[in-house]
C-alpha positions as CSV (number, residue, x, y, z in Angstrom):
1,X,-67.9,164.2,51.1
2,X,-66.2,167.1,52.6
3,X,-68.0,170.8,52.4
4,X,-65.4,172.7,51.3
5,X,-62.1,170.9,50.3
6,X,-60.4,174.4,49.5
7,X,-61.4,176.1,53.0
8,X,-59.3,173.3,54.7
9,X,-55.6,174.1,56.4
10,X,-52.4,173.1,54.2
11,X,-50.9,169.8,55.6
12,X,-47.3,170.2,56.5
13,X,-45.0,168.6,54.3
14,X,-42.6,166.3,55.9
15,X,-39.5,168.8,56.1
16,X,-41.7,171.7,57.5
17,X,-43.1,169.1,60.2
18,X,-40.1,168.5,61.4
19,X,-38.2,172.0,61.1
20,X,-41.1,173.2,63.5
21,X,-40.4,170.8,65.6
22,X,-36.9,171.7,65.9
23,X,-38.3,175.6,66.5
24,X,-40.2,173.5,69.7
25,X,-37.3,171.6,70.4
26,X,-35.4,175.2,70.7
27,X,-37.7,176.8,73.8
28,X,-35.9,174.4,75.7
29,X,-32.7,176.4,75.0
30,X,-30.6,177.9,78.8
31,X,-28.4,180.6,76.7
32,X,-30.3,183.6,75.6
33,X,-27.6,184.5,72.9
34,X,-29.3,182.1,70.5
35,X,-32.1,179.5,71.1
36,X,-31.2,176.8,68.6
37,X,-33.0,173.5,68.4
38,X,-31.8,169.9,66.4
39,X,-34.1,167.3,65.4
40,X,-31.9,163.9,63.8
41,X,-34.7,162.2,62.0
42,X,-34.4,159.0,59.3
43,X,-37.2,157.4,57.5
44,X,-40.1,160.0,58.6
45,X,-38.6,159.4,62.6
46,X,-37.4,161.2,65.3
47,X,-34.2,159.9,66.7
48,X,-33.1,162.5,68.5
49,X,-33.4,166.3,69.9
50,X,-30.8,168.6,71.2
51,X,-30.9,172.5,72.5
52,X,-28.2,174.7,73.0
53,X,-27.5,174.6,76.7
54,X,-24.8,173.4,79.4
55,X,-23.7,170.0,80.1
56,X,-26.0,168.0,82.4
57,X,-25.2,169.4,86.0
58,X,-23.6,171.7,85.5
59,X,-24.9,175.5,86.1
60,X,-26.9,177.2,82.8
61,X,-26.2,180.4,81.3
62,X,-29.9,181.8,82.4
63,X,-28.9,180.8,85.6
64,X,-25.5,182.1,86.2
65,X,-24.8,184.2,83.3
66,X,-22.5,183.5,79.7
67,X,-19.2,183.0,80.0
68,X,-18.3,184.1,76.7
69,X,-14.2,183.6,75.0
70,X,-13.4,185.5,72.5
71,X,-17.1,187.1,71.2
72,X,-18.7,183.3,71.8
73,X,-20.1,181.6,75.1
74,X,-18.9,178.9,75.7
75,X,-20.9,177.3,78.6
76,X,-22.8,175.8,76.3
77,X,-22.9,172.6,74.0
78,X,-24.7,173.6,70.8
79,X,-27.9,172.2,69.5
80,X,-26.6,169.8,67.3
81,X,-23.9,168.2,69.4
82,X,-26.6,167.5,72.0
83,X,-28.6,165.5,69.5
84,X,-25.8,163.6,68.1
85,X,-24.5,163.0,72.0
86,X,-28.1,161.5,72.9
87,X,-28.0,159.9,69.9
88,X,-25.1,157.9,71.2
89,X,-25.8,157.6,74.8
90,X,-29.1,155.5,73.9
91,X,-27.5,153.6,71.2
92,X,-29.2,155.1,68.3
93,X,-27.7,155.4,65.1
94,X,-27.5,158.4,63.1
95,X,-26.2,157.0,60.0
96,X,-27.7,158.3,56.9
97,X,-30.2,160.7,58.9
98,X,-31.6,164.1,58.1
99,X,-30.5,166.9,60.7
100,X,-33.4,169.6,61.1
101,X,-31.8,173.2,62.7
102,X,-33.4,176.4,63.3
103,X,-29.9,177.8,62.5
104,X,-27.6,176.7,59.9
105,X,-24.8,174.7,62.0
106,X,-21.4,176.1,62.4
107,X,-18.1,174.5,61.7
108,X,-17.1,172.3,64.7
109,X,-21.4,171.3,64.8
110,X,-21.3,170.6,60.7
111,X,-17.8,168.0,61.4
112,X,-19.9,166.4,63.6
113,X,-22.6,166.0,61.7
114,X,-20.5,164.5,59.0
115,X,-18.6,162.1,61.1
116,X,-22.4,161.1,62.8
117,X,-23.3,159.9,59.1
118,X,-25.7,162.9,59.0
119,X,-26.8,163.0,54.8
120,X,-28.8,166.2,54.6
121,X,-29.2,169.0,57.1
122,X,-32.3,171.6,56.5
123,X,-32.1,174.9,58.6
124,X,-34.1,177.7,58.9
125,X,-32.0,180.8,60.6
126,X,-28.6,181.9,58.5
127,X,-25.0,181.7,60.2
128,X,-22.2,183.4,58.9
129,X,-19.9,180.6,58.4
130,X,-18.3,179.7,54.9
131,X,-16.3,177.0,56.4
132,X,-19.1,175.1,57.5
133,X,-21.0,175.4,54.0
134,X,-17.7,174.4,52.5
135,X,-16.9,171.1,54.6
136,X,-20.6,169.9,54.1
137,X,-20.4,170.2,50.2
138,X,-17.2,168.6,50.5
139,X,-18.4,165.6,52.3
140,X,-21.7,165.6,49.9
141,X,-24.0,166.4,52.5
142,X,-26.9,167.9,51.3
143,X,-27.7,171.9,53.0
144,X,-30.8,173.0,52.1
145,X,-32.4,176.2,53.7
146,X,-36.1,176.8,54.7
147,X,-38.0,179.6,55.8
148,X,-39.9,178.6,59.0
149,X,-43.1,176.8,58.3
150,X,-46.0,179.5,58.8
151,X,-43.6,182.6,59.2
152,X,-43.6,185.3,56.3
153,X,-39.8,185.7,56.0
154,X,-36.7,184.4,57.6
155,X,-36.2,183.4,60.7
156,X,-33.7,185.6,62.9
157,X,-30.4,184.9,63.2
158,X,-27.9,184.5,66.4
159,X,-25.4,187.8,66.7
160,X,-22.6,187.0,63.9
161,X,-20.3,186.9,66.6
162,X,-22.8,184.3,68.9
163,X,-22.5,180.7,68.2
164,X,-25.7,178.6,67.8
C-alpha cells in the first residue's frame, strides 16, 4: 500500500487535461496579439489542434509584422479554424466533438464550430463577444468556461479589439 495517499498530486480531470493541452497547443502560435490554441477532441481523443497563425506558406506575423484592418490582424487564421481545417484535410470528423480553447471563440470561429458539428466548447481566456455566446446557445452548443488548470485566476485575455 501507498505511504501517503493524501501527499500525492491531484489527477487532472478529463477537461483540465485537455484545456492544458490546448495552452501547449497555443506556443505554437506566429501572431503575438493573442496566442490561442484549439484542441477538437471526442470520446477522451484528440482529433485535432490548431494555433492562430498564417496560412501554410505564406509569411507569419512574427516574421513580417501584423497586418491589422480595422483594430484586427488579419494575416492570421484563428485557432479554431485551423483545427476544424485539419480536421478535414485528413478526413476526420468532428461531429459531435468537444472544442477545448484557451480563449472563448469569436463569432465567425463559433459558426464554424457549429457547422463542424462541434457539441460543447470549454475555454479558458474571456472574449468580448455577445454574438458568439448568443449563436452557440442558439444552436444548443454547450459553453462552459474554465480557469486554467494549475493557475490561481483567469487566464489573460487578447486586447478587446484583437481577435483570437
Amino acid at each position: 500500500m501507498p505511504e501517503n495517499l493524501s501527499s500525492r498530486r491531484k489527477r487532472p480531470t478529463w477537461d483540465e487535461y485537455f484545456l492544458e493541452i490546448a495552452f501547449s497547443v497555443a506556443e505554437r502560435s506566429t501572431c503575438d496579439r493573442a496566442h490561442v490554441g484549439a484542441v477538437l477532441v471526442r470520446d477522451k481523443r484528440i482529433l485535432s489542434t490548431g494555433y492562430n497563425g498564417s496560412p501554410a506558406g505564406l509569411p507569419h506575423c512574427d516574421e513580417v509584422g501584423h497586418l491589422i484592418v480595422d483594430g484586427h490582424c488579419v494575416r492570421t487564421l484563428h485557432a479554431e479554424q485551423n483545427a476544424i481545417i485539419q480536421s478535414a484535410l485528413h478526413g476526420v470528423d468532428s461531429e459531435g466533438a468537444t472544442a477545448y480553447v484557451t480563449h472563448q471563440p469569436c463569432l465567425t470561429c463559433a459558426k464554424m464550430l457549429i457547422n463542424a458539428g462541434i457539441r460543447r466548447v470549454v475555454y479558458a481566456g474571456n472574449y468580448p463577444d455577445a454574438y458568439s455566446r448568443q449563436f452557440l446557445a442558439e444552436a444548443n452548443v454547450q459553453l462552459d468556461h474554465m480557469t486554467r488548470p494549475g493557475s490561481t485566476g483567469s487566464v489573460s485575455a487578447p486586447e478587446p479589439d484583437a481577435a483570437p
